[in-house]
N, C-alpha and C positions, 0 to 999 in steps of 0.2 A: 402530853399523854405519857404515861409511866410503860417500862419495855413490857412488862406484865401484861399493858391494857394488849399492848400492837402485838402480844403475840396471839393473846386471845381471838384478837380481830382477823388472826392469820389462819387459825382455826376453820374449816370447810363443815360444812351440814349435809347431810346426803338431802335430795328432795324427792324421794322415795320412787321416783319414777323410772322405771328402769331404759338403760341408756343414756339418757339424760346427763347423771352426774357424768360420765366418763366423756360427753360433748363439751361438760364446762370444765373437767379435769380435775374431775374427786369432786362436786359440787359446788355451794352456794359459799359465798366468805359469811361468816358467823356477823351477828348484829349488823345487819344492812336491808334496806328498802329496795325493794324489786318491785318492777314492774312487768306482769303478765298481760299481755292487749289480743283480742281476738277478736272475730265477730261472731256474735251468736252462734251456738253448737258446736265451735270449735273447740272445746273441753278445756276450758279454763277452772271450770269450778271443780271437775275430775279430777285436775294436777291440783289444785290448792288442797282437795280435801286429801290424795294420797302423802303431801306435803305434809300435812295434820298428822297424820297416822306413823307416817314417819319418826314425826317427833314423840310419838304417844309410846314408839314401838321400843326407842333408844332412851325412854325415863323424861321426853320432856316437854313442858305442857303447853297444850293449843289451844288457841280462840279462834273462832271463826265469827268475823260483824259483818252480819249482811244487811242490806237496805231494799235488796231485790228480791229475795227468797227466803220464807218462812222457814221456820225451827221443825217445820212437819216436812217441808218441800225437800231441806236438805236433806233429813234423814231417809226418807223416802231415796234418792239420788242414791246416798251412799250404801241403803240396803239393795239396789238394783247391781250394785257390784259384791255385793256379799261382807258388804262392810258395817261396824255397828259403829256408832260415834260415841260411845259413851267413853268419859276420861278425857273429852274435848269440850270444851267452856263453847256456849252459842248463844252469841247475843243478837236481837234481833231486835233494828231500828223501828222496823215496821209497823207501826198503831194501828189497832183497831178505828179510832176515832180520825185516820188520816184516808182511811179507806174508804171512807162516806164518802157518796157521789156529789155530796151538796158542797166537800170542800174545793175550795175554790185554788189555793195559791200550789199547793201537794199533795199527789198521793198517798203521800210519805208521811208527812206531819199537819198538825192544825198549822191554820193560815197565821197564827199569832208566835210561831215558834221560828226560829233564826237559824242560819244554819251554821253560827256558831255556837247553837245549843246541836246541834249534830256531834260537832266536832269535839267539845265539852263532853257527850257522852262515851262517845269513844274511851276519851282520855279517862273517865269516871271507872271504865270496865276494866281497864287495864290496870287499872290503880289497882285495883282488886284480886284480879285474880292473876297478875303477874308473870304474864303469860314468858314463854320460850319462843314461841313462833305464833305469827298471827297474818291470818288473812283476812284481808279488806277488800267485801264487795260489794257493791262495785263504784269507783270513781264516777260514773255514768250519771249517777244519781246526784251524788256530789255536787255535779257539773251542773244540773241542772236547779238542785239552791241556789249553787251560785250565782249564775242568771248572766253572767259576765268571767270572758277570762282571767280580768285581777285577782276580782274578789277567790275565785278557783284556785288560782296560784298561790296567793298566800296562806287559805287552810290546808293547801296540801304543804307546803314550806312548814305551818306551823306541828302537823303531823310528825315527819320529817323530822324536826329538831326533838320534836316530846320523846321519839322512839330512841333518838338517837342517843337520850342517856336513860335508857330503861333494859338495855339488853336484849334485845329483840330483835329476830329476823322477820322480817316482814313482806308479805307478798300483795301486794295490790292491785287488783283483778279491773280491767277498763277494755269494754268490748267495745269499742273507737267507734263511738255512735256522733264522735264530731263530726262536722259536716268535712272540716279538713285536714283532720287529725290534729292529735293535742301534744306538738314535739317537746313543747314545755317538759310534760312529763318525762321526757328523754334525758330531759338534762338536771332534774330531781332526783332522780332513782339512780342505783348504783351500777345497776344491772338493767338490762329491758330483755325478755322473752316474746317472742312474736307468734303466735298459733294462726294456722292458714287453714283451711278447709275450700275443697274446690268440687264443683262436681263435673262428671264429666257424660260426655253424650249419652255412653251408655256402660253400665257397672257400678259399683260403688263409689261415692265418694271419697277424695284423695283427701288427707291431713299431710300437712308439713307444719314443720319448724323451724324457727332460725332466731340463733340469739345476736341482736342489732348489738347489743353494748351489756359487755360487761370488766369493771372498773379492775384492774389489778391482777386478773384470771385469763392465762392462755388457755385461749376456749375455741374448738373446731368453729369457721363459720362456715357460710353458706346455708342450704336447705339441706334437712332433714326427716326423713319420711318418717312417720309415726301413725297407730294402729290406735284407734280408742275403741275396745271390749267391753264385756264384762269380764271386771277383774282391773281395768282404771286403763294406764296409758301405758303404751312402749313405746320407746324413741329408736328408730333405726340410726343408727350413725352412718354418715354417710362414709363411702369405703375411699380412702388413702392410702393405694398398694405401696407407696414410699416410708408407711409406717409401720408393717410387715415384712421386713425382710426375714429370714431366712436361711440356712445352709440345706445342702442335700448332695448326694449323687446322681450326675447327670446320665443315668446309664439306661442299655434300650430297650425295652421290654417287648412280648411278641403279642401281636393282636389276634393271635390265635388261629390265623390262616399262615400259613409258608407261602401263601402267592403275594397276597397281603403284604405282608413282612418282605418281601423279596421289593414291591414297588415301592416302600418306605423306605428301602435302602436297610434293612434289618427290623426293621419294627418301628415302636415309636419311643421315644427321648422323654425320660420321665423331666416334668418341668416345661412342656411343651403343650400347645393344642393344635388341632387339626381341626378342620373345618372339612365335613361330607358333606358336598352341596351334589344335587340334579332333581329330577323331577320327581312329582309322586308315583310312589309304588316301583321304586326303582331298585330299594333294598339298603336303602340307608340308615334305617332303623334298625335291622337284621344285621348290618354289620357291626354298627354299633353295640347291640347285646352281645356279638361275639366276643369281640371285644371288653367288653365289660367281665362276662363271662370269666373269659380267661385271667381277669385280675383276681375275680374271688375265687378261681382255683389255687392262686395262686398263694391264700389264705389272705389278701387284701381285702379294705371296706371298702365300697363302690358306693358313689350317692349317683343318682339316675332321675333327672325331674322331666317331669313328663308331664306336655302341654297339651297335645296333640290327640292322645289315644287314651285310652282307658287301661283302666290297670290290669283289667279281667283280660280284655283282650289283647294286652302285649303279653303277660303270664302264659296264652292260650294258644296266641302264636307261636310264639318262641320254643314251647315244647313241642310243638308240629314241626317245628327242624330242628327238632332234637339239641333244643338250648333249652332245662328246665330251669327257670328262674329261683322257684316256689322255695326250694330245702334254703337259699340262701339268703331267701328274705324272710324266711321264719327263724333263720339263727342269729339274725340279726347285721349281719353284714352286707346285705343289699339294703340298702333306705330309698327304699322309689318314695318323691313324692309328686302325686297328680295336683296339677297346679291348673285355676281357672284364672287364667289373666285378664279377665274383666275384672277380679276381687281384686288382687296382688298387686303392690307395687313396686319399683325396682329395688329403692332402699331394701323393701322387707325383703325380696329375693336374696340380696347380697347378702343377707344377716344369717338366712338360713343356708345358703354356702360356705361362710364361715363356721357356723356351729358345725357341719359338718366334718369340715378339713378339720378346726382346730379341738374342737371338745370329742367326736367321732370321728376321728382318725383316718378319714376319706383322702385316698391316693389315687382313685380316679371318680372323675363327674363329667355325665355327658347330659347335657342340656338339648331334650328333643321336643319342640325343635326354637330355631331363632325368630322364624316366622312369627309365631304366639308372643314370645317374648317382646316382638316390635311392637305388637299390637297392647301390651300392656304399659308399655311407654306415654307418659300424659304428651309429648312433643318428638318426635324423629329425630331431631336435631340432636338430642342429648344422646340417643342410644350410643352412638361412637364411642364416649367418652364412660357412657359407662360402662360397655364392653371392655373398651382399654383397659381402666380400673381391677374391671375383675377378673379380666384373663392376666393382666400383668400381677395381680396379688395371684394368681391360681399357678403360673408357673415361677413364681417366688415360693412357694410353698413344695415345688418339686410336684405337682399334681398334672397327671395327664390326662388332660380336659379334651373332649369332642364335641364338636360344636355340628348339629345337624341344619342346614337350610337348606328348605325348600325351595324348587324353582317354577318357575310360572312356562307351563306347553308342554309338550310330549314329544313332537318333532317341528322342526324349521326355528324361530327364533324362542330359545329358553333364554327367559330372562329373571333377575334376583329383585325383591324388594330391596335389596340392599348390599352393597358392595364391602367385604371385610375382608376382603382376602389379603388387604396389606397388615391387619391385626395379625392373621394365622399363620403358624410356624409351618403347617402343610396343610395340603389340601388336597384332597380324594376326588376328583370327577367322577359321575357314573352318567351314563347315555342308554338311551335305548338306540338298539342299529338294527337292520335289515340283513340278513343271511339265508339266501336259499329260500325266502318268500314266509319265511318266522322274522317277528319280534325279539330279538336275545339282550343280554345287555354285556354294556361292557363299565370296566375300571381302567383308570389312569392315574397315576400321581404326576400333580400337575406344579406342586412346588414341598420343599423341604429344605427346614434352616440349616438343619442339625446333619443331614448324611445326604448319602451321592445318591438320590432316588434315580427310579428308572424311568427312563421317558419313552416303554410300547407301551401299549394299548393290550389288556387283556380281558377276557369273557370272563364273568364271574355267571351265578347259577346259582338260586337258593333252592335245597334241596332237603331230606327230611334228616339227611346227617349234621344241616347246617349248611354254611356257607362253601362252596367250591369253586377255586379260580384255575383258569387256563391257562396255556401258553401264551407268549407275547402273539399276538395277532398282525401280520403284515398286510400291505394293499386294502387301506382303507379308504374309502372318497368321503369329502365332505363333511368330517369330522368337526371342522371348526366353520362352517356355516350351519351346525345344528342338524343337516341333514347324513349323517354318518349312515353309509353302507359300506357293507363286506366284500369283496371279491377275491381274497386272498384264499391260498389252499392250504393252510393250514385249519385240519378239522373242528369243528365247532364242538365244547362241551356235551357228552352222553353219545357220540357218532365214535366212543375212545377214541385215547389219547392219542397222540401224535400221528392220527390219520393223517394224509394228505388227501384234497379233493383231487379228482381227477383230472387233468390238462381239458381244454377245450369248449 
């Protein structure tokens, strides 16, 4: 082969599907046979046809041979995402005369025709209209001319060689209706793409991806979440905080309360996250908007996803203690987005945190809460790892991320769906205690990477100015059995400041 041919072949194709090329890294190697395998609805025929359009889009020309779906069915398909096929060659094996119920040997063809007159036609169309890229659907059919794995193996071999001096990328569509998958074709093709479709108890259906093999292309593996709409496929890339790195100033910014700020040891460490955990309604959201707050005073963009609550009604709250949200999400610098984690999957979570940090300039994100976000996890087990991920990419980016969880009880044992406190660089405790025969609550900072936090216990108060915190609070019982009460005389919040109760 001449250097001219090997450079050509060095040559990458995009495969129009977004995310995709940047998982095989720049896309597909030019004139090679790939194989796409899924099972039914897994959107095999979605990526072949955006593969098509791809090439229609860069000057170069497509065929699409199907054996499974008519010249009406595809178009149809493609106009359902807003797509026209025309300037794409569509050849269709499919006979009128094979569709008769009375034939016996095929659907496909008269009982008198071979399917190396299949294969012959293929080659006949190609001949012709000399395609750039071409999809073949589907080997399923193939397979079952066949009638045998040889006979299988060798018209695909013979495919194979025809392409492989005609120029041609090629994608070969096989929704693995073998009874025990067909690895042969693993070691024909150049490449293998794997489309996955799962459904789950309750919510939408998950899609993933994973490319098994591909020949001479450092290509991300593992699984990859992906989205099939109207408007074709997105490939979430799965996130590799070790391929983000980073510079920034590690310096501390104020959460907007001085009492706050005082338990952090000065604030919070940009490059860092905290974790608010305690129960509900205890004012971990509220701290959180202050927080936030004070970043887009501070002319910062804030991204805020929000699992939990409604967007009218955190808007509605927050300006009833005198945090309006509103002017800074109409100038663009708040991006709240309300997320149903029965749709969402993690991949795509990750991607929209990214777009955020890295295209909208987001220097802080608080994720309310983590509870929801477990719940959008196909398996527990993974959540760890993809927490690590994206808090280790979020403080590589210099972004000061708060992580809200929920805790399960009111009083006596609160307990977490989930233990991450060894992920978080701090950690914020709130409790409800007993004082004087009230409900009050209190704040503690309970760990800090980055500065000398303080370890009293103080009264915090949500109030219509916002958030207000107290003195250190002394003489508490039962703090760490869950059952925290007061008996200390330093005055409680709104009884003013630095009362003392009375002796006795």
């Amino acid at each position: 082969m001449s250097e001219a041919s090997v450079e050509n072949h060095d040559v990458r194709v995009s495969t129009g599907v977004p995310g995709l090329d940047d998982i095989l890294g720049g896309g597909l190697t030019r004139d090679r046979i790939y194989l796409v395998e899924g099972t039914p609805g897994s959107g095999k025929t979605t990526l072949a046809l955006q593969f098509l359009l791809k090439g229609r889009e860069v000057g170069e020309s497509g065929l699409y041979i199907t054996l499974s779906e008519t010249d009406a069915e595809l178009r149809a398909a493609a106009a359902s995402h807003g797509w026209s096929l025309d300037g794409i060659a569509l050849f269709e094996l499919v006979s009128e005369e094979g569709l008769d119920p009375d034939s016996e040997q095929s659907v496909l063809h008269p009982s008198d025709v071979e399917l190396g007159e299949t294969t012959r036609g293929v080659m006949r169309q190609v001949e012709e209209t000399k395609p750039m890229r071409v999809v073949f659907d589907s080997l399923s059919e193939m397979r079952l001319l066949a009638q045998n794995p040889l006979r299988h193996r060798r018209q695909i071999l013979a495919l194979k060689h025809f392409f492989a001096t005609r120029k041609c990328t090629v994608l070969l569509l096989d929704d693995q209706t073998a009874e025990d998958g067909d690895l042969q074709l693993h070691s024909i093709a150049h490449g293998v793409i794997s489309l996955q479709r799962t459904t789950q108890e309750y919510g939408a259906q998950r899609r993933r991806l994973e490319v098994i093999k591909m020949r001479g292309i450092k290509y991300r593996g593992g699984f990859h979440d992906f989205e099939l709409d109207t408007g074709g496929i997105r490939v979430f890339e799965r996130l590799v905080a070790a391929n983000h790195p980073a510079h920034f100033d590690q310096q501390m910014v104020s959460t907007g309360s001085p009492g706050v700020d005082a338990l952090m040891g000065g604030g919070l460490a940009r490059g860092t996250n905290t974790l608010i955990s305690g129960p509900s309604g205890v004012g971990k959201t509220t701290t959180s908007v202050r927080c936030a707050l004070t970043a887009l005073e501070r002319g910062e963009t804030v991204a805020y996803y929000l699992f939990d609550e409604g967007l009218t009604t955190l808007l509605t709250r927050s300006k009833a203690l005198g945090m309006d949200l509103r002017p800074h999400l109409e100038a663009g610098r708040l991006l709240i987005r309300a997320i149903d984690p029965a749709e969402l999957s993690p991949g795509e979570f990750a991607f929209h945190v990214r777009d955020a940090v890295e295209r909208q300039g987001a220097l802080t994100v608080v994720i309310d809460s983590l509870n929801a976000y477990l719940q959008a996890m196909p398996g527990q087990k993974f959540l760890l790892l993809q927490m690590h991920e994206l808090l280790t990419y979020l403080n590589q980016q210099g972004v000061v991320t708060l992580l809200i969880l929920g805790q399960h009880g009111f009083i006596g044992e609160v307990r977490s769906d989930i233990d991450l406190s060894y992920l978080s660089d701090g950690i914020l405790l709130f409790r409800f205690f007993e004082a004087a025969g009230s409900v009050r609550t209190a704040i503690s900072a309970v760990k800090s990477r980055t500065a000398a936090h303080e370890k009293t216990i103080r009264e915090i108060r949500l109030t219509e100015a916002g958030i207000e915190v107290g003195e250190a609070l002394t003489d508490f019982q039962g703090v760490m059995t869950g059952l925290p009460s007061y008996e200390g005389k330093v005055g409680m919040l709104g009884e003013g400041r630095g009362d003392r109760r009375p002796d006795g």
